[in-house]
TORKOL-4160 file (C-alpha; in steps of 0.2 Angstrom, whole numbers, padded with zeros to 4 digits, m for minus):
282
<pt num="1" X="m0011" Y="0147" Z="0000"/>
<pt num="2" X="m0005" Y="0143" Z="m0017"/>
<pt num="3" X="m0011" Y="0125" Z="m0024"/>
<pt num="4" X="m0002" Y="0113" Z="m0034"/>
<pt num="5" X="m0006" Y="0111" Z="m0051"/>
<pt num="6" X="m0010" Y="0094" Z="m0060"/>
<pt num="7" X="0001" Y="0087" Z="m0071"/>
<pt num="8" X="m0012" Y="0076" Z="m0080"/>
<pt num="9" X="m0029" Y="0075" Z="m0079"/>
<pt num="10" X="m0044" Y="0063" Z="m0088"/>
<pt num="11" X="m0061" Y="0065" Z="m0089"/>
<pt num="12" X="m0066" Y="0045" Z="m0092"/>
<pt num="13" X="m0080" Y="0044" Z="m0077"/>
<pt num="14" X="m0082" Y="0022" Z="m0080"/>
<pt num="15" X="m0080" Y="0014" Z="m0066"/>
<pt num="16" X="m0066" Y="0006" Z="m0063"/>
<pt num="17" X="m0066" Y="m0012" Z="m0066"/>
<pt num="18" X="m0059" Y="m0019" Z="m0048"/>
<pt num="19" X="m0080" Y="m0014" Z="m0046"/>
<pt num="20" X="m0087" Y="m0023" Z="m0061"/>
<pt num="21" X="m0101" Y="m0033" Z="m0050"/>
<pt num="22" X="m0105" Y="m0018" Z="m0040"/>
<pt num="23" X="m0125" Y="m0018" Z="m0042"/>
<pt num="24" X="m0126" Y="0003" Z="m0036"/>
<pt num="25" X="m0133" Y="0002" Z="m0020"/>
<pt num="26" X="m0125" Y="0010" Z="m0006"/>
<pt num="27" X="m0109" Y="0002" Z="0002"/>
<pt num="28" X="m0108" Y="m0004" Z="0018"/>
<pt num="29" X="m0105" Y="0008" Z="0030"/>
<pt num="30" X="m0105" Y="0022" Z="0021"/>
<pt num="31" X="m0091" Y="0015" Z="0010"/>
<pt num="32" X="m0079" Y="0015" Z="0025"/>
<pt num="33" X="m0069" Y="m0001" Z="0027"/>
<pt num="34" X="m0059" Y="0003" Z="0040"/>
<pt num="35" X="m0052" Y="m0012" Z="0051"/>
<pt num="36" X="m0044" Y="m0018" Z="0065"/>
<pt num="37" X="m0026" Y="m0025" Z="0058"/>
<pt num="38" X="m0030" Y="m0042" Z="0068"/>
<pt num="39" X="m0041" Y="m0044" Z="0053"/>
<pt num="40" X="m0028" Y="m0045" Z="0043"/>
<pt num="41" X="m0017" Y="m0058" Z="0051"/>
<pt num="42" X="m0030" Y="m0067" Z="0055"/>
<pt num="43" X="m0036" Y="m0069" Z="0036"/>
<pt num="44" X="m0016" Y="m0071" Z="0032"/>
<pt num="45" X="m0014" Y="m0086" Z="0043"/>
<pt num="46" X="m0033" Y="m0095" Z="0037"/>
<pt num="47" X="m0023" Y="m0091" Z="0020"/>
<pt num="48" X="m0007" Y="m0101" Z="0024"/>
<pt num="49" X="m0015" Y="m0114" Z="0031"/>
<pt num="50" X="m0028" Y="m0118" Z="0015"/>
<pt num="51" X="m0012" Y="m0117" Z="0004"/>
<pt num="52" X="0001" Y="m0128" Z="0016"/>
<pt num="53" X="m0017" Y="m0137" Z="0017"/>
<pt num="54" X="m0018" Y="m0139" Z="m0004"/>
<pt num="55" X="m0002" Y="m0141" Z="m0006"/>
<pt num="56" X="m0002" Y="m0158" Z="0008"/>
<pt num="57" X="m0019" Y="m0165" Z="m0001"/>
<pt num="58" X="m0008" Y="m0164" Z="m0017"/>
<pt num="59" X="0006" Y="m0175" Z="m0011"/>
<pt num="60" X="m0005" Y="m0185" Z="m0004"/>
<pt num="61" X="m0013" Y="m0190" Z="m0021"/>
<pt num="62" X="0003" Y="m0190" Z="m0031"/>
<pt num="63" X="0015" Y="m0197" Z="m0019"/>
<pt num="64" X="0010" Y="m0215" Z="m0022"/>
<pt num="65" X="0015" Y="m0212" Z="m0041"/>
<pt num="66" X="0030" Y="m0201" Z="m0038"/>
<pt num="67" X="0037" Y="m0217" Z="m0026"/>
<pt num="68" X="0033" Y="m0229" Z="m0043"/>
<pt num="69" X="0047" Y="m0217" Z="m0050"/>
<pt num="70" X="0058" Y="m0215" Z="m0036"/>
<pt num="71" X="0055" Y="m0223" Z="m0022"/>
<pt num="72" X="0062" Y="m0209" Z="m0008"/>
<pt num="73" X="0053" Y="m0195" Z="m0017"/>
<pt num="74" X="0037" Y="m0194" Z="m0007"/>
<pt num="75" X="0046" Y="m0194" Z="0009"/>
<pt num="76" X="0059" Y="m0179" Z="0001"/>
<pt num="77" X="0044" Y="m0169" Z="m0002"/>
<pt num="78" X="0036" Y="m0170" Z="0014"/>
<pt num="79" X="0051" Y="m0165" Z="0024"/>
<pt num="80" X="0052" Y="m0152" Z="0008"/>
<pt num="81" X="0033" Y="m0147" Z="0014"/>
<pt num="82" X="0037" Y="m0144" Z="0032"/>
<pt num="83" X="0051" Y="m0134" Z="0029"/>
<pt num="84" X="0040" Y="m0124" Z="0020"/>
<pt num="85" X="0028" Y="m0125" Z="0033"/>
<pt num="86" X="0040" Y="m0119" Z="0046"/>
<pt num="87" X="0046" Y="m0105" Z="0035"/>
<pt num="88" X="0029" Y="m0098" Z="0033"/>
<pt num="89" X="0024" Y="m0098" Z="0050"/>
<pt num="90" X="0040" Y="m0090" Z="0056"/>
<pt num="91" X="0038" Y="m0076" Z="0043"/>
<pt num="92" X="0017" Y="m0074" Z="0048"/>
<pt num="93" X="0024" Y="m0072" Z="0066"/>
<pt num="94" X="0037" Y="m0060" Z="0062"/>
<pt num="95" X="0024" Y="m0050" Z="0054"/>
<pt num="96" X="0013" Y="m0050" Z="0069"/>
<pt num="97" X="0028" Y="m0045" Z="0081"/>
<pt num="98" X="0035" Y="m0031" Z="0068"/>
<pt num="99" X="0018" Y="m0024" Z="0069"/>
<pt num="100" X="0014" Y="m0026" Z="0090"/>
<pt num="101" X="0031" Y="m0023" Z="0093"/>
<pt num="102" X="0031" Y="m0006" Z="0087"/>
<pt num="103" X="0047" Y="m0012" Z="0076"/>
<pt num="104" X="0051" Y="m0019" Z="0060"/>
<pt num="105" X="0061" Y="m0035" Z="0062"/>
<pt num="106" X="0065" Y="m0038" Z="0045"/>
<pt num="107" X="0074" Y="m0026" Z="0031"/>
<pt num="108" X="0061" Y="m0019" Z="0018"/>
<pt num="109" X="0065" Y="m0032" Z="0004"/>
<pt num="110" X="0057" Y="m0045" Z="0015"/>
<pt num="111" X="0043" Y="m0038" Z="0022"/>
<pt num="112" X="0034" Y="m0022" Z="0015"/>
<pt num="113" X="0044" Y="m0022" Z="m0001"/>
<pt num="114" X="0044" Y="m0041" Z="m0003"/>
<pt num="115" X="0035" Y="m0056" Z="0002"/>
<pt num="116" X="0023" Y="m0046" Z="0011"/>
<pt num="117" X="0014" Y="m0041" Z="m0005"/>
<pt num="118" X="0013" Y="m0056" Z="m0012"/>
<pt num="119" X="0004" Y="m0062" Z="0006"/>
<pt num="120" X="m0008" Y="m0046" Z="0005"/>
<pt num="121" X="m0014" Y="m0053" Z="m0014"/>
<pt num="122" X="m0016" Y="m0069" Z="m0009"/>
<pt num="123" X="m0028" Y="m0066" Z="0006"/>
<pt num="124" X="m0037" Y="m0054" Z="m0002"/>
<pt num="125" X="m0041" Y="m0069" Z="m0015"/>
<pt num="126" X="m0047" Y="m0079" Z="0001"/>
<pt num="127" X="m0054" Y="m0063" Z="0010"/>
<pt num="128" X="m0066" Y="m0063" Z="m0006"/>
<pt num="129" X="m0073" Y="m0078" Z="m0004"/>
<pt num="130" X="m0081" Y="m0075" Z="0013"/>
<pt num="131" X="m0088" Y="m0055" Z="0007"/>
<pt num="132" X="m0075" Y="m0048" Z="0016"/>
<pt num="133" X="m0062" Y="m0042" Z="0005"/>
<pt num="134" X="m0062" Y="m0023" Z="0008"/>
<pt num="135" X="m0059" Y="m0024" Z="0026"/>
<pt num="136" X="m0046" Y="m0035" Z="0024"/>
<pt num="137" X="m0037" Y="m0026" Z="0011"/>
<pt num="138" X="m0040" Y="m0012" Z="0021"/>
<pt num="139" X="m0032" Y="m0018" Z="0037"/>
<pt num="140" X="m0017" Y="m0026" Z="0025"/>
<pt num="141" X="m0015" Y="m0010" Z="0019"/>
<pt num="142" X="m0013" Y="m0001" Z="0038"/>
<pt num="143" X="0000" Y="m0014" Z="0040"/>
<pt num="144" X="0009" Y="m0011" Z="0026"/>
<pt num="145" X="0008" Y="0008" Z="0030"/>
<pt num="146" X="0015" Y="0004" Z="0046"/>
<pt num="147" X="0030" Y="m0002" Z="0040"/>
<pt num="148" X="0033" Y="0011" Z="0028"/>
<pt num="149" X="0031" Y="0022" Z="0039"/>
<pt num="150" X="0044" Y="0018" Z="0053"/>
<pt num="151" X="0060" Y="0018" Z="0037"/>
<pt num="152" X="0058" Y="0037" Z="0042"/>
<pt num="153" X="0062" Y="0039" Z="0024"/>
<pt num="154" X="0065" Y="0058" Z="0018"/>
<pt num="155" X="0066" Y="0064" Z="m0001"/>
<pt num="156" X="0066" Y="0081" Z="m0007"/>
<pt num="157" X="0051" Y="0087" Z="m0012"/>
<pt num="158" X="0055" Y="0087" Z="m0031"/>
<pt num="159" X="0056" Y="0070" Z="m0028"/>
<pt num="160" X="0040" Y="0065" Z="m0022"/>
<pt num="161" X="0023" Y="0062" Z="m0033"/>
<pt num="162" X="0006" Y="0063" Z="m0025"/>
<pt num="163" X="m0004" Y="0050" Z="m0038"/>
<pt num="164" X="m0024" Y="0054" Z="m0034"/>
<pt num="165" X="m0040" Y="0044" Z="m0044"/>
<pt num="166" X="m0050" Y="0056" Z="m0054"/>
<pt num="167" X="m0066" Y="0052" Z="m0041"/>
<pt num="168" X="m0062" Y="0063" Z="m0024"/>
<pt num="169" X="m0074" Y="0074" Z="m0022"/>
<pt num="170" X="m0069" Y="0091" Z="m0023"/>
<pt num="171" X="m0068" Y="0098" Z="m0007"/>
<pt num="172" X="m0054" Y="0083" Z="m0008"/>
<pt num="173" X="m0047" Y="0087" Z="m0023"/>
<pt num="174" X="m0047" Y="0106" Z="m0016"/>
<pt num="175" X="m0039" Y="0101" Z="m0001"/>
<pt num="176" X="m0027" Y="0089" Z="m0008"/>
<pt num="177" X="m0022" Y="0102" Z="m0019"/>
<pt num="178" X="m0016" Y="0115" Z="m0007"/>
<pt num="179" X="m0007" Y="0101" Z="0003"/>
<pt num="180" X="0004" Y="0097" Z="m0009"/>
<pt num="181" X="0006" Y="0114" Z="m0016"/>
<pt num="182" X="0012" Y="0120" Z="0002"/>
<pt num="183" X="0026" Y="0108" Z="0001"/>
<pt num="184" X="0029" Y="0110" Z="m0016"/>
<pt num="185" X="0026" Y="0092" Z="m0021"/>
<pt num="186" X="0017" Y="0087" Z="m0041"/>
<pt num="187" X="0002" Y="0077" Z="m0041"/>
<pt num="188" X="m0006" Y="0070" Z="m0053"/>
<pt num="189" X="m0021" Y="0061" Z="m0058"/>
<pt num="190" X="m0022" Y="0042" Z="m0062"/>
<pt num="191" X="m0039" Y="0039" Z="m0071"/>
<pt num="192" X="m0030" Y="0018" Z="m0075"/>
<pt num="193" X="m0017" Y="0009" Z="m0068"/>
<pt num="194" X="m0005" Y="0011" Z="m0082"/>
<pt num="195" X="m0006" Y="0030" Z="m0082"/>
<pt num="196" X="m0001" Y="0029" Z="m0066"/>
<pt num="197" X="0014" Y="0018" Z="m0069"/>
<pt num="198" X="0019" Y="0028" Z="m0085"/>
<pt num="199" X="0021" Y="0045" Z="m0075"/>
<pt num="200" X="0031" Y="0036" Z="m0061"/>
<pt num="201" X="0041" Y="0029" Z="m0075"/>
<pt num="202" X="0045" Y="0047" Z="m0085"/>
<pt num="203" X="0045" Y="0057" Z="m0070"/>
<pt num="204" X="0056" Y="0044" Z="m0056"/>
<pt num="205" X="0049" Y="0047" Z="m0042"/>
<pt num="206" X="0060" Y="0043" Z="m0026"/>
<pt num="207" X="0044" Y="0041" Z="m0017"/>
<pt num="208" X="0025" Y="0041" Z="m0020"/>
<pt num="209" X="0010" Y="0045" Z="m0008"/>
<pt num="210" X="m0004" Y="0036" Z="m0018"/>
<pt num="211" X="m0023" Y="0040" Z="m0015"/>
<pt num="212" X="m0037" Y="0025" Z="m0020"/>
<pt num="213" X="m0049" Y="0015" Z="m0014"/>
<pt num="214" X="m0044" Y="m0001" Z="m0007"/>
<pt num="215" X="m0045" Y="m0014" Z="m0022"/>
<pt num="216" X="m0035" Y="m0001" Z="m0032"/>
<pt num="217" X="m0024" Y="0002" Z="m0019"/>
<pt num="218" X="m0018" Y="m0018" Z="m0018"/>
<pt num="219" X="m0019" Y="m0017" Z="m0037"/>
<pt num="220" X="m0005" Y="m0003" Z="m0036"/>
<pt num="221" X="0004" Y="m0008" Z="m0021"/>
<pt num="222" X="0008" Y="m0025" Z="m0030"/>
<pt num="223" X="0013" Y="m0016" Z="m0046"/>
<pt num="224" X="0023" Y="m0001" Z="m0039"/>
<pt num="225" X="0027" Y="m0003" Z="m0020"/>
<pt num="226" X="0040" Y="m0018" Z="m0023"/>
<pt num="227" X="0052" Y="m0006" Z="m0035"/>
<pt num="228" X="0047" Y="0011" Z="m0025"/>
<pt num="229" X="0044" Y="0019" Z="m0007"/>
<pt num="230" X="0025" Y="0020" Z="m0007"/>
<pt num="231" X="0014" Y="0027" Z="0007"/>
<pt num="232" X="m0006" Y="0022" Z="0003"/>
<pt num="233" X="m0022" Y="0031" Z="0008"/>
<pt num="234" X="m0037" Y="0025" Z="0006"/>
<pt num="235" X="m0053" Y="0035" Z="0004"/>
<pt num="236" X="m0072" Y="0032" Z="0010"/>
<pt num="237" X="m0084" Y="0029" Z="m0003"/>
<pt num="238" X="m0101" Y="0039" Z="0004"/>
<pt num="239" X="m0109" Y="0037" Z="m0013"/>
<pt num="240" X="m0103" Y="0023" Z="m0019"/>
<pt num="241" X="m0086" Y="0019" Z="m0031"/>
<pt num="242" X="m0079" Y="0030" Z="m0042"/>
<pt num="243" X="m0090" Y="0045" Z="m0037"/>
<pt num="244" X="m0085" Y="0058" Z="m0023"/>
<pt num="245" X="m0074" Y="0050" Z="m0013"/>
<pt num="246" X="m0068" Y="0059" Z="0003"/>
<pt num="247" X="m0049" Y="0056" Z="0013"/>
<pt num="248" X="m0040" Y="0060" Z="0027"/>
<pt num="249" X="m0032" Y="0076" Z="0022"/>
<pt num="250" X="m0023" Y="0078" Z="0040"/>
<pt num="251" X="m0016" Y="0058" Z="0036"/>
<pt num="252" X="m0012" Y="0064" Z="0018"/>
<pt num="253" X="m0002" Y="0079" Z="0024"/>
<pt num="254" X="0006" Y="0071" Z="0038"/>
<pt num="255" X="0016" Y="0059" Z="0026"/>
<pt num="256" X="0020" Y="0073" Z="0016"/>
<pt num="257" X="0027" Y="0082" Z="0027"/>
<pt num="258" X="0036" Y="0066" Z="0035"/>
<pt num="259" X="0043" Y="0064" Z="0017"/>
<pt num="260" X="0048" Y="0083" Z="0011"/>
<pt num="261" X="0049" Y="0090" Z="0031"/>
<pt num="262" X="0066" Y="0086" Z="0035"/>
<pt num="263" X="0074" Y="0097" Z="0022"/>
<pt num="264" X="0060" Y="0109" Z="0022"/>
<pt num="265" X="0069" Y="0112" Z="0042"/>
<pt num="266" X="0085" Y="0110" Z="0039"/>
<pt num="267" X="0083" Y="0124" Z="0024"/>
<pt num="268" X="0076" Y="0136" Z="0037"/>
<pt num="269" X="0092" Y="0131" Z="0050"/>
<pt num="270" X="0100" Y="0134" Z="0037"/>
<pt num="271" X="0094" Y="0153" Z="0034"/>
<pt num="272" X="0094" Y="0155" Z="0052"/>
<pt num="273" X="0113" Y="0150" Z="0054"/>
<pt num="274" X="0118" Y="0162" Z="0038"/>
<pt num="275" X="0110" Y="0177" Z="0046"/>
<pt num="276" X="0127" Y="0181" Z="0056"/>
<pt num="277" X="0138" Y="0183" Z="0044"/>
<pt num="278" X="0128" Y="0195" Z="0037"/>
<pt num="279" X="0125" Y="0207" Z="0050"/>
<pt num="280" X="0135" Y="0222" Z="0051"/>
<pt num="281" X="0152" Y="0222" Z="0064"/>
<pt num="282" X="0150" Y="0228" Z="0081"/>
């Protein structure tokens, strides 16, 4: 089976910086985050509540002051506020029923390509503070997946880019190799964020299957997935960031295939429907 061949590669071994306070000892559980998505929305409600929360104590402080100015002001923000209010929680619940419900409610721009990845951001930033940040961006990430993945989008194969980190393992690196060179598909190797963005902006991708650990992962999502289709593995980390990382291939091929498959199959019927008119008269 022919492998694909990189189309850029770099030798920098740093670690990235999402991991500058890593102190090198080993990662909890082996350096799998995985996480129940309830996680997730769980996190993303605590996180509209603290900021509908903030955002209360600050009227509350100023609105004396704003009333000195004009007089109706406090109460045009509060009813400002609850509108907000109710718009957040109607948005956090339509999350939750896309994702049970086993169908997405609300067009791409508005969720997995739009406010979604601003909410993802956001409660990682509140994640952190109680040392759970890579589960939760984890389990954001399998949402946001999710919904990607039920566009049922197809591009052809030319038109997809595999975009890896320079720390897979190379059993990985070998396997994710001959995945995408049985479909056919470029991969490339982004050792920074911009290098990554650079070849997406010289090569325009209609779609990218992205391979990085979860703090990268958010970093690129928020950067990328709001202009392009993006589908996001993330990797165990058995020895730590940014040193031999291992995937899901099986994952990893499955998207692929969803992505490239589709005209791969309609090629073949195509052959197979040709064949006649070919074939010699009775």
């Amino acid at each position: 089976m022919a492998k694909a061949q990189l189309i850029h590669i770099e030798v920098d071994r740093r670690l990235g910086h999402e991991w500058d306070e890593w102190n090198g000892r080993p990662l909890p559980n082996s350096g799998d985050f995985s996480a129940a998505p309830g996680l997730f929305f769980r996190f993303a409600a605590l996180t509209i509540a603290a900021t509908l929360a903030a955002l209360a104590l600050l009227l509350y402080l100023v609105g004396p002051r704003l009333a000195g100015v004009w007089r109706p002001a406090p109460d045009v923000l509060w009813i400002a506020l609850a509108v907000l209010a109710a718009a957040y929680w109607l948005y956090w619940g339509l999350l939750v029923a896309s994702f049970y419900a086993g169908k997405n409610l609300l067009p791409e721009r508005l969720l997995e390509r739009g406010p979604y990845l601003k909410l993802m951001n956001y409660t990682s930033l509140l994640a952190r503070t109680f040392g759970k940040r890579d589960w939760v961006e984890h389990a954001a990430i399998d949402i946001y997946n999710t919904f990607a993945e039920r566009r049922g989008r197809n591009v052809g194969k030319g038109e997809l880019l595999v975009l890896i980190p320079r720390c897979l393992s190379k059993q990985a690196l070998d396997g994710v190799l001959e995945v995408a060179g049985r479909y056919e598909v470029p991969v490339f190797v982004a050792t920074r964020g911009q290098l990554a963005r650079r070849v997406i902006r010289e090569r325009r991708p209609r779609a990218v299957v992205a391979v990085a650990c979860e703090r990268d992962m958010m970093t690129g999502l928020r950067d990328v997935a709001g202009k392009l289709p993006v589908l996001g593995l993330t990797m165990q980390l058995p020895n730590g960031p940014c040193r031999d990382a291992t995937i899901d291939l099986r994952q990893m091929e499955k998207w692929v295939q969803s992505l490239v498959g589709l005209e791969t199959r309609s090629a073949g019927e195509r052959t197979t429907e040709q064949k006649p008119e070919h074939a010699p008269a009775s």
